[in-house]
N, C-alpha and C positions, 0 to 999 in steps of 0.2 A: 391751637396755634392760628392768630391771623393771617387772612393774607398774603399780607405783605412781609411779615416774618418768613412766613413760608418760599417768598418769593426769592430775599434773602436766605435763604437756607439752601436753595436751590442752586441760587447763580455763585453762591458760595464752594460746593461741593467739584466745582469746574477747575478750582486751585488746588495743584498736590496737597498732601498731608503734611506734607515738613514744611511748608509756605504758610500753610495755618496755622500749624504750632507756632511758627516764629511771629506770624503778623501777633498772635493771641499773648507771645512775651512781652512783644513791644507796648501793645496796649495798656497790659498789666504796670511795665516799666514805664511807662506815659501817666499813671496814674488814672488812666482814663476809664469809665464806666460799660462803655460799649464793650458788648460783645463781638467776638472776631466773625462770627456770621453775616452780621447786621453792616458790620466795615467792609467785609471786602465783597458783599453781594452787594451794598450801596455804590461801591466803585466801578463794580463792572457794568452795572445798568447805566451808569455814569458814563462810560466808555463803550457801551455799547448804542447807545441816546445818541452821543456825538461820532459815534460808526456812519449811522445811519444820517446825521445830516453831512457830513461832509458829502458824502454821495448822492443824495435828495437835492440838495440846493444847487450844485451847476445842472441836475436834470428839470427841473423846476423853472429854474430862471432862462435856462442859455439852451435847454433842449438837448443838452450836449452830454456825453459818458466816455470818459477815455480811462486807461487802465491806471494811469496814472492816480487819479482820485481814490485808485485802492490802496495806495502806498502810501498817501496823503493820510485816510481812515486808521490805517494799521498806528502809522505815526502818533495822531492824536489818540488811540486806546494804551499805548504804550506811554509815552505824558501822562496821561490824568493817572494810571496806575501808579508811574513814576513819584509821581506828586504826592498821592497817597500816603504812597510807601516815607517818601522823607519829611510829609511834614507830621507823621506819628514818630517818626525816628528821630528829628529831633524835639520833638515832645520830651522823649526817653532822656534825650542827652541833656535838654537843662535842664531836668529835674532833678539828674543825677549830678550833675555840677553846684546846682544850690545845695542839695544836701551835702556835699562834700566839702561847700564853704562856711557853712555851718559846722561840719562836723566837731573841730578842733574848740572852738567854744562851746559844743555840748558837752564832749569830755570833761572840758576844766570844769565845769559845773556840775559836772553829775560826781568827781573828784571833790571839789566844794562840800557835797551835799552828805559824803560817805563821809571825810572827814568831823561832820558837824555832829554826829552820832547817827546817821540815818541808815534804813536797812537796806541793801542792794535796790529794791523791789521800788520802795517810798523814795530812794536817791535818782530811782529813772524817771519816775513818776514825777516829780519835781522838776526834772530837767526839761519837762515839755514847754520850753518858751514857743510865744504867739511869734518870734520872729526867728524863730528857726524856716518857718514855711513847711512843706512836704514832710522833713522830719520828726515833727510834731505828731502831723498825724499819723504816721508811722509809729513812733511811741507811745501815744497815745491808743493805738490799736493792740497794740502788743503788750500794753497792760491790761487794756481792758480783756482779754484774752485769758495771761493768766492768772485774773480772776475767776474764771470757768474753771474745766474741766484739763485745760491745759498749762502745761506747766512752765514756771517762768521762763529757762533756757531755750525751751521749744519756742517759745512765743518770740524772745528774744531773734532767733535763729532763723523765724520766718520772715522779720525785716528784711533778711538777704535776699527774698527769694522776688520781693517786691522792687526790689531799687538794684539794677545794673551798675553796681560800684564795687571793684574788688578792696578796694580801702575801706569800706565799710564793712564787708561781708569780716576781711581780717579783722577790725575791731573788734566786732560782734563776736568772732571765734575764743579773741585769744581773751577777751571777758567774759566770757561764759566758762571758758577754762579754769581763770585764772579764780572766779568764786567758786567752782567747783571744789579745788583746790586748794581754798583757803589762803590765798596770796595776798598781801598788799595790795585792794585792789587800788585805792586812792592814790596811791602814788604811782602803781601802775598806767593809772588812766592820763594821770599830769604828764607823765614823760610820753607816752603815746600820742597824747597831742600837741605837747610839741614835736616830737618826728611828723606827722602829720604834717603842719604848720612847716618848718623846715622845708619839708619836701617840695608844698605849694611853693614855695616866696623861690626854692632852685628851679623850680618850670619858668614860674614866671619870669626868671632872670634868664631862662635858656632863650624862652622866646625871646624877649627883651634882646638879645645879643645875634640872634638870626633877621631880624625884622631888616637887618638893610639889604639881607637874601630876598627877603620876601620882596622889598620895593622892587630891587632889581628886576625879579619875575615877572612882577605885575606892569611893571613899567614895556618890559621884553611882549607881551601878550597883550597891554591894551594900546600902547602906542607903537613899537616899536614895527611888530610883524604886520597892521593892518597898513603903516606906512610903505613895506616895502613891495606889500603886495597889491597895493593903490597903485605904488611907479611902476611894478612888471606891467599891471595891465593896462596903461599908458602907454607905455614903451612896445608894447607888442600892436597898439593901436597905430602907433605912428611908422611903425616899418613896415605893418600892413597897407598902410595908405601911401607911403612912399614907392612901393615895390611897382606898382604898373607905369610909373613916373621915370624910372631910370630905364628899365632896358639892360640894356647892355654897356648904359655908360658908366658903369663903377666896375667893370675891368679893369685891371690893372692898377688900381686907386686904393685896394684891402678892403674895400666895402662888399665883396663880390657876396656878406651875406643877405643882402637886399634884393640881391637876383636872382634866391631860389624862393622855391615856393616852402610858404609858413603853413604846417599840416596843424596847429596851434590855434584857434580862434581865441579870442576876446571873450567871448560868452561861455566856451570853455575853461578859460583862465577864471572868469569872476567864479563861476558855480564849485571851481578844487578851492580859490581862495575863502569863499564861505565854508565849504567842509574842514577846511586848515583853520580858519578860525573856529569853529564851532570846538573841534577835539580838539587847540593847542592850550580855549580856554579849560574845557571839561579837565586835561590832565594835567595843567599849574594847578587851579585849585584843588585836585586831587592833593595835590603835592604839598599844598599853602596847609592838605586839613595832615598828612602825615610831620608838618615843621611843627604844628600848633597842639595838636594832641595824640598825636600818634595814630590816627585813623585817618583812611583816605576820604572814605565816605561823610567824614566831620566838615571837608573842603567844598562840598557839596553846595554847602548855602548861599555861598558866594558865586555859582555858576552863573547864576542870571543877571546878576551887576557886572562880570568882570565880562560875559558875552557882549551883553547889550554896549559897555564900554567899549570893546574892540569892534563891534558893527558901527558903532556913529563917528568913530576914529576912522575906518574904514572908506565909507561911506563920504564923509564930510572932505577927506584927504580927494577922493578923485572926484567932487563936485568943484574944488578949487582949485585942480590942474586943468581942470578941464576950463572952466573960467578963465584962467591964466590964456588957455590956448597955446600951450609950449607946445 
């Protein structure tokens, strides 16, 4: 073992066991070639690289070490892990979405192919078009398979074990059955993908008919809350500046809130309104990924446009009240 493998094996062994299994399904469902050692020891030397400079560079430059720059560290090892983890995870998910838009046209073809006198085996074997993508190779592996020592269904059955699709793995079941069995398989496979088919064209219409929820949200999260919380901390700048000014003259006036003392700063206000932005967008898109495909972690991808959208709304709103000089 070189190395550098070795090194990867090591900083690897530092992630529980049920983290490795999962990162090692992902990979597999990613179609990717790395092994789970090599990803997640590359990651933490990754995160542990930039440990180490966030902490080096203000000692370095500014002479300086406050405790703070350890929360800063922790931050960025938690990020790049983060990161890691969602851009193989969605690796997994559109791989499994192209195969599953594919699917319903490899059906009617592999249906085509049975009907035309072909043998189950030679009708899958057929059905490998170049423009299926991933499922190709998929099939294509699964024949080449049982050609060996292993037998068609098995071969067939281990598709599932590759591609995180319960609409596939069902296919593959109830085709394997259904030649077991000696069923109709050709007209079996026709009407399967059209329920298939079916099924797609009613999501896409569910979404289709939610999307003015969706604007709603997103409108609510990137204009809406960094608006109001630009005027609070306006509003709380200007009764702070007013307060030494009055005195005691807003007795009797209903103003008497200008005369107590504001335990409330301005620098306190902006740092809750960035943590309020930060989780109001983390949990719409949470919510945008359970509207769109039923997982929250799907809403993920959109975290860094719909964040960055509500910081320059933010942002831009109280550099122009402030300009205003209201």
């Amino acid at each position: 073992m070189r190395p550098k493998e070795r090194a990867y094996l090591n900083f690897a062994r530092i992630f529980p066991k049920a983290y490795r299994e999962h990162i090692g399904k992902l990979l597999v469902y990613a179609g990717e070639k790395t092994d789970t050692d090599s990803f997640l020891g590359s990651s933490l030397i990754l995160s542990f690289i930039a440990f180490i400079l966030v902490l080096s560079i203000p000692v370095s430059l500014f002479n300086d070490f406050k405790n703070i720059y350890l929360i800063f560290g922790l931050i960025f090892v938690v990020l790049i892990q983060a990161l890691y983890y969602m851009v193989i995870y969605f690796k997994a998910q559109d791989r499994t979405e192209r195969i599953e838009q594919a699917l319903p046209d490899a059906l009617m073809l592999l249906s085509a192919n049975l009907k035309a006198g072909m043998t189950p085996f030679q009708a899958l074997r057929a059905s490998g078009r170049k423009e299926f993508g991933p499922l190709k190779e998929e099939i294509d592996r699964a024949t080449a398979k049982s050609l060996g020592t292993e037998s068609f269904s098995d071969a067939l059955t281990g598709i599932s074990e590759k591609i995180k699709s319960d609409m596939l793995e069902r296919s593959l079941k109830l085709f394997t059955t259904a030649m077991k069995s000696g069923g109709h398989l050709a007209k079996l496979l026709e009407e399967l993908a059209r329920d298939i088919a079916e099924t797609k064209s009613m999501k896409k219409e569910l979404v289709t008919n939610t999307k003015s929820y969706s604007m709603f949200i997103m409108f609510t999260v990137i204009i809406g809350t960094p608006l109001l919380m630009a005027i609070a901390i306006h509003f709380l700048s200007i009764v702070t500046n007013l307060q030494p000014r009055t005195g005691d003259v807003t007795a009797g006036f209903g103003l008497e809130f200008l005369s107590g003392r504001i335990e409330i700063t301005t620098a306190f206000l902006s740092n809750l309104s960035i943590a309020m932005l930060i989780l109001t967008s983390l949990l719409a898109c949470m919510f945008l990924g359970v509207i769109k495909e039923g997982k929250s972690k799907y809403g993920l991808r959109y975290f860094p446009i719909v964040a960055a959208g509500s910081f320059a709304v933010f942002y831009l709103v109280r550099h122009f009240i402030g300009r205003l000089g209201v």
